[in-house]
N, CA, C and O atoms as a CHARMM CRD file, in Angstrom:
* protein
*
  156
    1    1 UNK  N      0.84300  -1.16800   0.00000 PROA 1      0.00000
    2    1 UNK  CA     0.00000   0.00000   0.00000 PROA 1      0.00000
    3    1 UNK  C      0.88900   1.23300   0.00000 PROA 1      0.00000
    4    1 UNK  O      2.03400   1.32400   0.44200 PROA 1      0.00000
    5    2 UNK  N      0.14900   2.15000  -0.57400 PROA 2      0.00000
    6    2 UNK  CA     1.14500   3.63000  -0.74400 PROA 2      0.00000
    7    2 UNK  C      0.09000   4.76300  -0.85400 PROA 2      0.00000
    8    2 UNK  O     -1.06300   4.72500  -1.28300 PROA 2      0.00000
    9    3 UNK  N      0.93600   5.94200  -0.26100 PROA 3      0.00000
   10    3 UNK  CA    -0.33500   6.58300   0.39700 PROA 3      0.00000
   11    3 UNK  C      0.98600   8.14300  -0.54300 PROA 3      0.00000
   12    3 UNK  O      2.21000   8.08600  -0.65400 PROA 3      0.00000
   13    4 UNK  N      0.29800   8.96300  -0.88100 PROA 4      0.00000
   14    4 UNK  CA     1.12100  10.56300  -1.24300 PROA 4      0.00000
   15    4 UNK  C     -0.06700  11.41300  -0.71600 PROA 4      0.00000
   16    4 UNK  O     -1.14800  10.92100  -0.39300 PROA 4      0.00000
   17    5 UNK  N      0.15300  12.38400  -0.67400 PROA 5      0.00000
   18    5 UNK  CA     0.02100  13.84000   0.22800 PROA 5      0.00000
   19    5 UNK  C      0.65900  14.65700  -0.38700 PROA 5      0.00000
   20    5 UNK  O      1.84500  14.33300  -0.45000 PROA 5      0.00000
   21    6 UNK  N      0.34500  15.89400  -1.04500 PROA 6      0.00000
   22    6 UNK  CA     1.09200  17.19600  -1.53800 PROA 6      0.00000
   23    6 UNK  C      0.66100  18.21900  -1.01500 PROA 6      0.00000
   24    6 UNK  O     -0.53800  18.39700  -1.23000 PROA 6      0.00000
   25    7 UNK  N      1.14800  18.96500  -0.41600 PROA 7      0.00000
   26    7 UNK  CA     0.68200  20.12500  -0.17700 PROA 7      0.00000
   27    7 UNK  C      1.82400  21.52000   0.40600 PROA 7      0.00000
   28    7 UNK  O      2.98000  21.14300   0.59700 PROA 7      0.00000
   29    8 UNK  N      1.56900  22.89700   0.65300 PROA 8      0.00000
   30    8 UNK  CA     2.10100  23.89700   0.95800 PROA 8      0.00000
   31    8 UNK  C      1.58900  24.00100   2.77900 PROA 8      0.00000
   32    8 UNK  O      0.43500  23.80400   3.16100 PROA 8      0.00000
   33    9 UNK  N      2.63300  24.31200   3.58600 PROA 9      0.00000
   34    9 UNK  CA     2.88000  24.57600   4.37400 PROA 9      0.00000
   35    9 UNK  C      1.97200  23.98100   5.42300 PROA 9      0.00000
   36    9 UNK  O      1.14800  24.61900   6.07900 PROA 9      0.00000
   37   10 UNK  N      2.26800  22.40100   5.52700 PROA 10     0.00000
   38   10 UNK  CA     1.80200  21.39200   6.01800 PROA 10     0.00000
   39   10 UNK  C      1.82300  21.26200   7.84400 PROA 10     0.00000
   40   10 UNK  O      2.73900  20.74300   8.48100 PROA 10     0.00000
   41   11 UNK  N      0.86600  21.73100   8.29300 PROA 11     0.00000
   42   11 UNK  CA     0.99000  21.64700   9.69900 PROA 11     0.00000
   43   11 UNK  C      1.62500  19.94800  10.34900 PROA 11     0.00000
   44   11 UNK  O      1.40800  18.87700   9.78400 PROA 11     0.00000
   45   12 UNK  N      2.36800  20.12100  11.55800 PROA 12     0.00000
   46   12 UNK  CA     2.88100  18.58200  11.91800 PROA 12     0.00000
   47   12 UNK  C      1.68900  18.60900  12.79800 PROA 12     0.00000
   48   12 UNK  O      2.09000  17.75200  13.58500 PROA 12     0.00000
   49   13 UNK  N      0.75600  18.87900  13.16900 PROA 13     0.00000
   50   13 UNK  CA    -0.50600  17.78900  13.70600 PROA 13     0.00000
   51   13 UNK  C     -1.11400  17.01900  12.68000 PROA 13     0.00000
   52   13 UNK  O     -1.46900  15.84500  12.78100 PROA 13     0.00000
   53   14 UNK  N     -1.21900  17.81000  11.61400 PROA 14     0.00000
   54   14 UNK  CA    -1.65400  16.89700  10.22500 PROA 14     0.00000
   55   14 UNK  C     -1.10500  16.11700   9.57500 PROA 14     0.00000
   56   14 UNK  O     -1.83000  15.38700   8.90000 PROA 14     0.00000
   57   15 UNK  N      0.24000  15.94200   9.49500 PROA 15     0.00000
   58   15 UNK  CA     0.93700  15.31800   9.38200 PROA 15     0.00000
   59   15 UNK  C      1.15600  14.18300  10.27000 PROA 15     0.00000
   60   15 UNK  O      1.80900  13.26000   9.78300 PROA 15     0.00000
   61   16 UNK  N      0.64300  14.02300  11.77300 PROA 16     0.00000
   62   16 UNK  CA     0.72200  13.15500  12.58500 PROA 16     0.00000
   63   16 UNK  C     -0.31700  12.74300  12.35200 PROA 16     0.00000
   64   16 UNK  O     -0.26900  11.51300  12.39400 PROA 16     0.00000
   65   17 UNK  N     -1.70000  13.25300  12.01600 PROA 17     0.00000
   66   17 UNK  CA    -2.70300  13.07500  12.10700 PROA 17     0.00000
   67   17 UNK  C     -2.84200  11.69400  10.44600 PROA 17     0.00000
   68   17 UNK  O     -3.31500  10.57300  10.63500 PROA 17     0.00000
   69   18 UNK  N     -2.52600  11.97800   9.55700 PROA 18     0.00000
   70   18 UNK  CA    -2.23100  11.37500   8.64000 PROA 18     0.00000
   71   18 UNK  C     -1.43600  10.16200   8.87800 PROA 18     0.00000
   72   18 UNK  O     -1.94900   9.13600   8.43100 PROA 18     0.00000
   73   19 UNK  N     -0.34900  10.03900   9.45300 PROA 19     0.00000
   74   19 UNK  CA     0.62100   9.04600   9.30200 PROA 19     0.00000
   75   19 UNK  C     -0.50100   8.09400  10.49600 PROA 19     0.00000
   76   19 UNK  O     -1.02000   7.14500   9.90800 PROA 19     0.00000
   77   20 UNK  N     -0.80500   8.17000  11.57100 PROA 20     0.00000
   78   20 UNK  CA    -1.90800   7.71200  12.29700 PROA 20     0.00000
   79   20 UNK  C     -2.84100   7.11700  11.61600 PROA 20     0.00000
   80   20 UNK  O     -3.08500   5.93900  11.87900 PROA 20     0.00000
   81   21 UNK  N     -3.67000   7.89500  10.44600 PROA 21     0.00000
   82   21 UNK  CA    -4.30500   6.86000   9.25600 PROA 21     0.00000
   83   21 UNK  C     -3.81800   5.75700   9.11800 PROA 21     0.00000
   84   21 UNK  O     -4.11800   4.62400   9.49600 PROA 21     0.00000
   85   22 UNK  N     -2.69000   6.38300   8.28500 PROA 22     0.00000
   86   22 UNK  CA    -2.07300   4.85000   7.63600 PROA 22     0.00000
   87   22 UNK  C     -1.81100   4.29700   7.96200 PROA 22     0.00000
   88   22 UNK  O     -1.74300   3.28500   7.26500 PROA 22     0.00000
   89   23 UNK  N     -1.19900   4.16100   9.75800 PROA 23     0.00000
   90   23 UNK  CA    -0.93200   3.11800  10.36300 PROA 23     0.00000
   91   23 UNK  C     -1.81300   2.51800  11.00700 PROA 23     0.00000
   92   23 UNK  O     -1.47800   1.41100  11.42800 PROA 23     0.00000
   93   24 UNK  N     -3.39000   3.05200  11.35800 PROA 24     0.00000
   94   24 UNK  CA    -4.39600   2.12800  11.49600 PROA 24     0.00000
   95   24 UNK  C     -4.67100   1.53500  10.47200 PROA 24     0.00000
   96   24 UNK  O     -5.12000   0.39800  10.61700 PROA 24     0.00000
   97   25 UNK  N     -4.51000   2.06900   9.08000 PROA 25     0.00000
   98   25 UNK  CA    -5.18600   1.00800   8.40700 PROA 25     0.00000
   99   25 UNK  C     -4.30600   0.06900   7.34700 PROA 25     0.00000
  100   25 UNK  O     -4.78300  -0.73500   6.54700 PROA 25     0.00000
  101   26 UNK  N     -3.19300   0.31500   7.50600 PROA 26     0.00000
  102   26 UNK  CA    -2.84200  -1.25400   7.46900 PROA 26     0.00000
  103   26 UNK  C     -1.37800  -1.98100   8.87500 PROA 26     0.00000
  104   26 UNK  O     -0.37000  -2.65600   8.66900 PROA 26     0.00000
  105   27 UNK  N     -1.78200  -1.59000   9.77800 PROA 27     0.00000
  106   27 UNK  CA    -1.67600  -1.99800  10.60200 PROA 27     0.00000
  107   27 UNK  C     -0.33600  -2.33400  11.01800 PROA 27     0.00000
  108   27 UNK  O     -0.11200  -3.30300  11.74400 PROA 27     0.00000
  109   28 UNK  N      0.82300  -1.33700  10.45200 PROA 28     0.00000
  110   28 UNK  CA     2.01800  -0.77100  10.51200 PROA 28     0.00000
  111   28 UNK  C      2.34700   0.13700  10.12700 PROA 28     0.00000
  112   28 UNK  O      1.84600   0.76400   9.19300 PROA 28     0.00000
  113   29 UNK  N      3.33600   0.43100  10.81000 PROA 29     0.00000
  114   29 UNK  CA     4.53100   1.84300  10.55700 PROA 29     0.00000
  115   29 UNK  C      4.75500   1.44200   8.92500 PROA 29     0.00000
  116   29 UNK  O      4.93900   0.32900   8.43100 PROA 29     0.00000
  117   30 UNK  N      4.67300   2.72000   8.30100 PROA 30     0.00000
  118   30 UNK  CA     5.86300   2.71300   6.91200 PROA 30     0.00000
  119   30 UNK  C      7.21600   2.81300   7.22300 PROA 30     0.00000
  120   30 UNK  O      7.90900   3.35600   8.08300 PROA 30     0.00000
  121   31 UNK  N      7.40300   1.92000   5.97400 PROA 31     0.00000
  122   31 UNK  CA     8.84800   1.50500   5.92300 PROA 31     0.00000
  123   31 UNK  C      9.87600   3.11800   5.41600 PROA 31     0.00000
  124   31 UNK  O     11.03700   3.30800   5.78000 PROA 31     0.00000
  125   32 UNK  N      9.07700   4.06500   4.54600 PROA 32     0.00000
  126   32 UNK  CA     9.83100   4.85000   4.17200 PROA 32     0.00000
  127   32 UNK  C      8.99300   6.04200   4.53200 PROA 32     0.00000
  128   32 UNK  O      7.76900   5.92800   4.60100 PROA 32     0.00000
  129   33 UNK  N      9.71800   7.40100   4.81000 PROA 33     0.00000
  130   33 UNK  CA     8.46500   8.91000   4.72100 PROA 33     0.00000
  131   33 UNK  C      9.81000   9.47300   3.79600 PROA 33     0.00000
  132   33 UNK  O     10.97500   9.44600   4.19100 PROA 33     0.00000
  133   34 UNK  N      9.34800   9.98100   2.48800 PROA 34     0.00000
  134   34 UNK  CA     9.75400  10.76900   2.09200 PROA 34     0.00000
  135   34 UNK  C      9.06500  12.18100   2.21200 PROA 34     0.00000
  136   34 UNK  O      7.85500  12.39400   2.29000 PROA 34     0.00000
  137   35 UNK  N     10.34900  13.33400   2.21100 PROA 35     0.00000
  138   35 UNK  CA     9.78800  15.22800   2.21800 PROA 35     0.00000
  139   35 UNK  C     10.66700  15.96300   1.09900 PROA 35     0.00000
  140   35 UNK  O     11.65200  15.55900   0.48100 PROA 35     0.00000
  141   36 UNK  N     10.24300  16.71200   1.06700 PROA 36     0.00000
  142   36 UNK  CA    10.81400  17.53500  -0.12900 PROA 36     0.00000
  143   36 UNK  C     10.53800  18.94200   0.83100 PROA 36     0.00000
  144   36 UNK  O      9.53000  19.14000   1.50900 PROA 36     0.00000
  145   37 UNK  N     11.77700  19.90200   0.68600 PROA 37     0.00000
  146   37 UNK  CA    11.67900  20.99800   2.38300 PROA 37     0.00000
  147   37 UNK  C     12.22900  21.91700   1.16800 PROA 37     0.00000
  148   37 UNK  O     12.87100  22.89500   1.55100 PROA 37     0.00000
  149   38 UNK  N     12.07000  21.75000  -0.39000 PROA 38     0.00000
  150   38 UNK  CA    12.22000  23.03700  -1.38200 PROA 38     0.00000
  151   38 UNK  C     13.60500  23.36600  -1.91500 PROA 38     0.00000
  152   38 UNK  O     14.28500  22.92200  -0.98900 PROA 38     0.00000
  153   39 UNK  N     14.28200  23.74600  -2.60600 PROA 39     0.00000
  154   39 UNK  CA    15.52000  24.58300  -2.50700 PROA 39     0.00000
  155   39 UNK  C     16.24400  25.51400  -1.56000 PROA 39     0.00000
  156   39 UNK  O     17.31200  26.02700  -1.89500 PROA 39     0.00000
């Protein structure tokens, strides 16, 4: 399973709030988080 997210100036509750998704629903941590923090 693979999950992307794009967005501008991404709060980290939402970002916790998200990764929390994905780890309820399939029922582990990801193996990888990629970020892109711009030039």
């Amino acid at each position: 399973m693979s999950c992307i997210y794009a967005g501008k100036s991404l709060k980290g509750s939402y970002v916790v709030q998200e990764m929390e998704n994905i780890t309820f629903k399939i029922n582990q941590l990801p193996k990888r988080i990629k970020v892109d923090n711009g030039s």
